[in-house]
C-alpha positions in Angstrom: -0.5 -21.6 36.6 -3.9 -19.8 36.3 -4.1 -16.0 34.7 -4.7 -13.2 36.8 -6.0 -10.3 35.5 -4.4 -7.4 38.0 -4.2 -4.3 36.0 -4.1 -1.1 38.6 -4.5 1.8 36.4 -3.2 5.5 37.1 -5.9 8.2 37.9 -5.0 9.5 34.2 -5.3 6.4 32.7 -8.3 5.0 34.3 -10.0 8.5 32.6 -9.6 6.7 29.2 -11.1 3.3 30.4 -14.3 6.0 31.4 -14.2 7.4 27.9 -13.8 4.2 26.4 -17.5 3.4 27.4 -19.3 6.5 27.4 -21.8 7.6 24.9 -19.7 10.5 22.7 -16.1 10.0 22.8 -14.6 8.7 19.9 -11.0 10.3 19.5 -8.5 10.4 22.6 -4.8 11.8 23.2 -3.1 10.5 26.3 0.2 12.2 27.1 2.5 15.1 26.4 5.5 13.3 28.1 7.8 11.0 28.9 7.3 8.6 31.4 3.2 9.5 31.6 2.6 5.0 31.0 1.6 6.1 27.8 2.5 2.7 26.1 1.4 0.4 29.3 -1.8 1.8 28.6 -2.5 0.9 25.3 -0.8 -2.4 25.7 -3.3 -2.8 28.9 -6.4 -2.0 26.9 -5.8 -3.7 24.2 -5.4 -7.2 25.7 -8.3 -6.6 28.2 -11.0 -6.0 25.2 -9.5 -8.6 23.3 -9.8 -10.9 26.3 -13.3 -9.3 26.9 -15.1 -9.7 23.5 -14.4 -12.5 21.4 -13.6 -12.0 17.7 -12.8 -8.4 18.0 -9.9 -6.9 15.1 -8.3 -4.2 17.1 -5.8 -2.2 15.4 -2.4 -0.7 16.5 -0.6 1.9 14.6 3.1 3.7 14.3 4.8 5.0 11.4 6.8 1.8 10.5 6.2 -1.9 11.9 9.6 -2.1 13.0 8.5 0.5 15.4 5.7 -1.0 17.0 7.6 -4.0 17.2 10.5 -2.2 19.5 8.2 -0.1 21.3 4.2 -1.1 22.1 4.5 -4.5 21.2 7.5 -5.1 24.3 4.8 -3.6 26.8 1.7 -6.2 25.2 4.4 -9.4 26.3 4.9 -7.2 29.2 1.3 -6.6 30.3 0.9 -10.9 29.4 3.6 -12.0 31.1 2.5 -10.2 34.5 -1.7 -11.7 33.7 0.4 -14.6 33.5 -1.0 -15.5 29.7 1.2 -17.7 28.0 2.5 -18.0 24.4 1.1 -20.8 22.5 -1.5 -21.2 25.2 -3.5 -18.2 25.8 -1.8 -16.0 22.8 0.0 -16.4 19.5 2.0 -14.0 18.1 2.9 -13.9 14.5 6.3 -12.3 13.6 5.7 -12.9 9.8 2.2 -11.8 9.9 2.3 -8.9 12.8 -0.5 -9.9 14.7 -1.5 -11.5 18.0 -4.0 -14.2 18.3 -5.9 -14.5 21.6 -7.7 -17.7 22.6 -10.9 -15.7 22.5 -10.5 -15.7 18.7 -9.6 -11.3 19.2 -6.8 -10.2 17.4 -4.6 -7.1 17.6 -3.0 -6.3 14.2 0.3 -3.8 13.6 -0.5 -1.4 10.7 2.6 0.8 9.3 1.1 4.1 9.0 3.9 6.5 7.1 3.5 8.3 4.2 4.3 7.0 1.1 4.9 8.5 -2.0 3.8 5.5 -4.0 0.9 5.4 -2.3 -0.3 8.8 -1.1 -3.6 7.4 -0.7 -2.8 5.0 1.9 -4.4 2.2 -0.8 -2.7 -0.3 1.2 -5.4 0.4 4.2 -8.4 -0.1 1.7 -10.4 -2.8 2.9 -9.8 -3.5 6.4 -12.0 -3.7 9.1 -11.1 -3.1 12.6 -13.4 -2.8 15.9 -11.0 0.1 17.1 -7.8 1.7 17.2 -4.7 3.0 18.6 -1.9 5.1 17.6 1.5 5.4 19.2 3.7 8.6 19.4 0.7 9.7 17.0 2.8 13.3 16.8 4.8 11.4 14.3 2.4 10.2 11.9 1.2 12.6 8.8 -2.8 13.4 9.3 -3.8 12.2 6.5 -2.6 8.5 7.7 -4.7 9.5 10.6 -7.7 10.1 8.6 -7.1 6.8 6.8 -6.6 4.5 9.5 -9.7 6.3 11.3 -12.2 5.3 8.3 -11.1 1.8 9.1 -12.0 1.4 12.7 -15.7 0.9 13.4 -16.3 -1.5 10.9 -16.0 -5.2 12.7 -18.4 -6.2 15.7 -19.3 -2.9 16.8 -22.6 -3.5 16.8 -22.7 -6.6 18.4 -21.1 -5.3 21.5 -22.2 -2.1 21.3 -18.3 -0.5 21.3 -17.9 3.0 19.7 -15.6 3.4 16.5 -13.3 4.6 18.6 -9.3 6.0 18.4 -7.0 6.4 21.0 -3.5 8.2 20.3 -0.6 9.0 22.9 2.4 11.3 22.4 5.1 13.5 23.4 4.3 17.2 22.3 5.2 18.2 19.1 3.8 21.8 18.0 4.6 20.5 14.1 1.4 17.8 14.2 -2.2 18.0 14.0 -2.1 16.8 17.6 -1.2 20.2 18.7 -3.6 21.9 15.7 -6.6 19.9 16.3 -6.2 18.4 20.3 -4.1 20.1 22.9 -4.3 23.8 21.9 -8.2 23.6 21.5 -8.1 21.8 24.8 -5.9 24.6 26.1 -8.4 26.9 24.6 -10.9 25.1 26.0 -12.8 24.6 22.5 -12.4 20.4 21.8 -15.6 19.2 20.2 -17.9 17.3 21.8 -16.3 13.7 20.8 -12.6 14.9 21.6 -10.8 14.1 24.7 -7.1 15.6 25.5 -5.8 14.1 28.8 -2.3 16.0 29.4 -0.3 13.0 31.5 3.1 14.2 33.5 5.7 11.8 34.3 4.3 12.8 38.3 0.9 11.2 37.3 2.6 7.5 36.4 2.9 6.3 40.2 5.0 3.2 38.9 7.9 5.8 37.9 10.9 5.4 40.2 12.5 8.7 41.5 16.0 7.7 40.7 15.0 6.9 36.7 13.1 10.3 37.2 15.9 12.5 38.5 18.2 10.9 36.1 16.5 11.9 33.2 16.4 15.8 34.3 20.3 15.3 34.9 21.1 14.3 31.1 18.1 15.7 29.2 18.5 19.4 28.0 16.9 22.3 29.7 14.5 22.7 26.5 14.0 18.5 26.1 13.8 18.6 29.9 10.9 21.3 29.4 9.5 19.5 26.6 9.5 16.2 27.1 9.1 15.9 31.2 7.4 19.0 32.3 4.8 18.6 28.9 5.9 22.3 27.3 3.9 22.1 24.0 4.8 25.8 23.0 8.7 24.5 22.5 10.2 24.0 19.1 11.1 21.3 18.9 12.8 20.5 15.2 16.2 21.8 14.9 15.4 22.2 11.7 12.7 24.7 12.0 13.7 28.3 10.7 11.1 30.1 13.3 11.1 30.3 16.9 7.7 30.5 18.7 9.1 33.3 20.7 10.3 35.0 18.3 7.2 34.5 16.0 5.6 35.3 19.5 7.0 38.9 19.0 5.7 39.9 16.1 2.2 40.8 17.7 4.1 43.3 20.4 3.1 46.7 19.3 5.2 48.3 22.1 8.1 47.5 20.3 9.3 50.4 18.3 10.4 49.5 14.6 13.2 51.5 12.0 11.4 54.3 10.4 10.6 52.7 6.9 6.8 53.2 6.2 6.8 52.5 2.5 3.7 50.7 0.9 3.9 47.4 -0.3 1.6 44.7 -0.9 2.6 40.7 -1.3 0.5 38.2 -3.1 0.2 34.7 -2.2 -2.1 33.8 -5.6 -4.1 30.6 -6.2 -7.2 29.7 -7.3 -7.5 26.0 -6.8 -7.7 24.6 -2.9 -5.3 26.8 -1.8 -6.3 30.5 -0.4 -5.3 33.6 -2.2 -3.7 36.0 0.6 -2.6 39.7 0.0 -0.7 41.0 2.5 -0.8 45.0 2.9 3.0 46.1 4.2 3.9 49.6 5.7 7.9 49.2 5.8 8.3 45.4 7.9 5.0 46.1 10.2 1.7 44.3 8.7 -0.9 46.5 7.9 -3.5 44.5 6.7 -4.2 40.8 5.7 -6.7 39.6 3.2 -7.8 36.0 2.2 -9.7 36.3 -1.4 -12.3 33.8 -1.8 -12.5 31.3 -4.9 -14.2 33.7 -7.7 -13.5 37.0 -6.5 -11.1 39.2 -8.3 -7.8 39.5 -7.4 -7.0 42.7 -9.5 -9.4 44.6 -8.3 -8.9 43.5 -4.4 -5.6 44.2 -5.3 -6.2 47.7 -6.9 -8.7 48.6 -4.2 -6.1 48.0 -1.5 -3.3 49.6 -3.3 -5.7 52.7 -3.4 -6.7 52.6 0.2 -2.9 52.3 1.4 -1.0 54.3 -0.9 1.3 51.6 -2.9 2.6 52.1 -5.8 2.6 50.0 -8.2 6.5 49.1 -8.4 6.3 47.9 -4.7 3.5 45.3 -5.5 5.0 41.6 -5.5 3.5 38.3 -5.9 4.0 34.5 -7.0 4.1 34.0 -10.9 4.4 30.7 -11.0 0.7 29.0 -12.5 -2.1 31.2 -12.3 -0.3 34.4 -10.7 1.6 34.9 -14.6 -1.1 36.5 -15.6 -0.9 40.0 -13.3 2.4 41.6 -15.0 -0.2 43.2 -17.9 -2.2 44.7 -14.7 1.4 45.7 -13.0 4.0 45.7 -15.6 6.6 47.8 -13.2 5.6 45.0 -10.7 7.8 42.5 -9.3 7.2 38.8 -10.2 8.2 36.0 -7.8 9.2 32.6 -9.5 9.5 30.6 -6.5 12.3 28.4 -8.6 14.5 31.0 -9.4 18.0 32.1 -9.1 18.6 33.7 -5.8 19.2 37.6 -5.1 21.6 38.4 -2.8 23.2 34.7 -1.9 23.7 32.3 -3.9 24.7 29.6 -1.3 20.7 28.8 -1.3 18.9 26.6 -3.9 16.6 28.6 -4.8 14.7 32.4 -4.5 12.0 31.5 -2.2 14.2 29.5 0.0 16.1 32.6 0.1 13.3 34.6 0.6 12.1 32.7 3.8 15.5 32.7 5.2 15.3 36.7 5.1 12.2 36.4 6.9 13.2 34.2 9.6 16.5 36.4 9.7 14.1 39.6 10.4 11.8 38.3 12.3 14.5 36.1 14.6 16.0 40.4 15.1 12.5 41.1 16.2 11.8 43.6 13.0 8.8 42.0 11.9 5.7 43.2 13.3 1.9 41.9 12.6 -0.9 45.1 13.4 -3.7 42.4 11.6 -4.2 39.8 14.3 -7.1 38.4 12.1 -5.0 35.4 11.1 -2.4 35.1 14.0 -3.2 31.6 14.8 -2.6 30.7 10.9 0.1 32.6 10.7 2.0 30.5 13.7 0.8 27.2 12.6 1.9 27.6 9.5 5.4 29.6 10.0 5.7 26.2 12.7 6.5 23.9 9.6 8.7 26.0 7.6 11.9 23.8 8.2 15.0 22.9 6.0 16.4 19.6 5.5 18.9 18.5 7.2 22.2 19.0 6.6 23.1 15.1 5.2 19.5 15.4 3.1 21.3 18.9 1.1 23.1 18.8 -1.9 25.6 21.5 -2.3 23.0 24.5 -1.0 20.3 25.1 1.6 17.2 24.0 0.5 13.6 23.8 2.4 11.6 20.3 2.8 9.2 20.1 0.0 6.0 21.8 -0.3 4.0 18.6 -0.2 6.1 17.6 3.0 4.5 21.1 4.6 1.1 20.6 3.4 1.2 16.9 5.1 2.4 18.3 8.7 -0.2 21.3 8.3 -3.2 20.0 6.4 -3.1 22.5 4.2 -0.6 24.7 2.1 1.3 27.6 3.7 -0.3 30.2 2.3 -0.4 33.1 4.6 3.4 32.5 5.3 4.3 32.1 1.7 3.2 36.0 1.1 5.3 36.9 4.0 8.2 35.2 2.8 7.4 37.3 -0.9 7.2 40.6 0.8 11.1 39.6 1.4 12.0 40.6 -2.0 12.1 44.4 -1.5 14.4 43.2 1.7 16.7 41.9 -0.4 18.4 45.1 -2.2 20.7 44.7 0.6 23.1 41.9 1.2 22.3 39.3 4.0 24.1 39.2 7.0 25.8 36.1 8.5 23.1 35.6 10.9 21.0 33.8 8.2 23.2 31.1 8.7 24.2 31.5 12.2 20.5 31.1 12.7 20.6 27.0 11.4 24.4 26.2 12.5 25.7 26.5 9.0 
């Protein structure tokens, strides 16, 4: 039986065929749902420029193989089967190896992209050479495995055909990825660079859906997976895990809401010196006053000084992290109040440590809506980075609630949580009082 090529392409997923041969693009996201022939279409392309150019290495990637494997891999034998390619005659595939062979000499390869701790690098990708790319629920892979696998595309009969070195990514929305940083809000914004393309796919745009499967899936999903995952709701948490609410973090920037009448000074310090930012954070009772972000070489104790001049603190209400470089302000503010984030806790001792304590009173105040932001400066840092504060779950604890690791929130967000981690310090004054049993209402504990 003779192939036959008879790929009929949504409207949406035609676009990335376009992009695929125009002069600029080189990174797309397909998706932001369920059900938007997210998969079909990378299993499609794949096979047709493999079947297309001869001798091409294209790449697939997904956090683990096993992944791939279960998910894009089912769609390639899929997409063969109905071309009516056969294995062993027209393709090989290579369960040992994780590849598939075409006749034409192409190949499509399965690369595990997760982070490892024993290789942070992603060493393991050194050295290949692949024509282009894809990535599969790329919401779920760290950036920097991104970056990686990027550097490696490009490299392999490009020039001879002329294809760009270029990466296509689907996914579900996830506001905790650089997807959401770097793709779909600057596409919302209507600020992606010149060589980005966001193409926001509904489950309405795949015309091979049935209306049964469809209606199903809004029967059993929840109303805020339902929102998320079929309507394309990017704005959604959607990590049990997480200790803010967008909503509530959505609050903070509503001057019409009236606060308790506490308007004493206090400033919070966020110090560092290396790649990380220095932030002071100016506090008249919970409402933000002012936000600053010292640059590398400036000094702090006189920013700090100057501000504590212009807004009235004293000096017993000035906090900030101790730990490294920040142990050297006490002798500038001996009746200060040094933060170790490692420390024994304040007021509950049911958490592992003082700044994990510290964040949970923040996410306790601002959940009540008593946190207010005046300084907007910084308001799309400030949710990004408040959007990866999470705790582990409850089978990853030992005996007391404990945050993912610092490294774990630099990998989701690219960079450290600085801005948040001086809001989280200004919590200390908070914590003269006892905490309430929302804390832990707030998480299900």
């Amino acid at each position: 039986m003779e192939p036959e090529i008879n790929f009929k392409p949504t409207l949406k997923q035609d676009k990335v065929f376009e992009m695929f041969n125009d002069e600029k693009t080189t990174e797309i996201v397909y998706g932001g749902s369920l059900r938007s022939g997210k998969t079909h279409l990378l299993a499609a392309l794949m096979c047709l420029k493999c079947l297309e150019y001869p001798g091409i290495r294209v790449a697939v990637g997904r956090n683990v193989i096993a992944k791939i494997k279960s998910s894009i891999l089912v769609n390639i034998i899929e997409v063969l089967d109905g071309w009516k390619l056969k294995n062993g005659t027209h393709y090989k595939y290579n369960s040992t190896s994780g590849e598939i062979t075409f006749s034409t000499g192409s190949k499509i390869l399965f690369v595990a992209l997760a982070y490892r701790p024993s290789d942070p690098n992603y060493i393991t990708l050194g050295g290949e050479q692949f024509t282009f790319g894809v990535i599969d629920e790329a919401t779920e892979v760290e950036e920097k495995g991104k970056s990686i696998f990027q550097t490696r595309i490009g490299r392999y009969k490009n020039a001879e055909y002329k294809i760009k070195p270029i990466l296509i990514m689907t996914c579900n929305p996830s506001k905790s990825s650089f997807i959401y940083r770097d793709f779909y809000k600057p596409w919302k914004e209507g600020r992606l660079e010149d060589h980005q393309q966001f193409i926001q796919a509904l489950p309405e745009d795949n015309t091979y859906n049935s209306p049964g499967y469809l209606e199903n899936l809004r029967k059993t999903l929840s109303l805020t997976e339902r929102r998320r995952l079929l309507d394309g709701e990017w704005e959604l948490e959607d990590s049990p895990n997480s200790l803010f609410k967008s909503t509530d973090v959505a609050l903070m920037y509503d001057s019409s809401i009236i606060l308790d009448q506490d308007t004493t000074m206090r400033i919070s310090a966020d110090i560092a010196f290396t790649s990380d930012k220095c932030i002071l954070i100016v506090w008249s009772g919970l409402t933000v006053k002012k936000i600053v972000s010292i640059p590398q070489g400036s000094t702090v104790i006189d920013t700090i000084k100057r501000l504590a001049e212009e807004y009235g603190v004293k000096p017993n209400n000035v906090c900030w992290d101790a730990d490294g470089v920040g142990k050297y302000i006490k002798q500038y503010f001996p009746s200060g109040t040094e933060i170790h984030n490692g420390a024994k806790t304040i007021a509950n001792h049911g958490y592992s440590n003082l700044k994990t304590e510290l964040y949970f009173k923040l996410s306790e105040l601002v959940a009540a809506g008593k946190v207010k932001i005046e300084d907007h400066s910084f308001s799309k840092d400030i949710d990004e980075e408040l959007a990866v504060i999470k705790h582990k779950p409850k089978e990853n604890m030992t005996n007391k609630i404990e945050l993912i690791s610092k490294g774990q929130m630099k990998r989701e967000l690219g960079h450290s949580p600085d801005i948040s981690d001086a809001l989280a310090y200004g919590m200390v004054f908070q914590l003269k009082a006892p905490l309430t049993a929302s804390s832990f209402d707030f998480i299900g504990f």
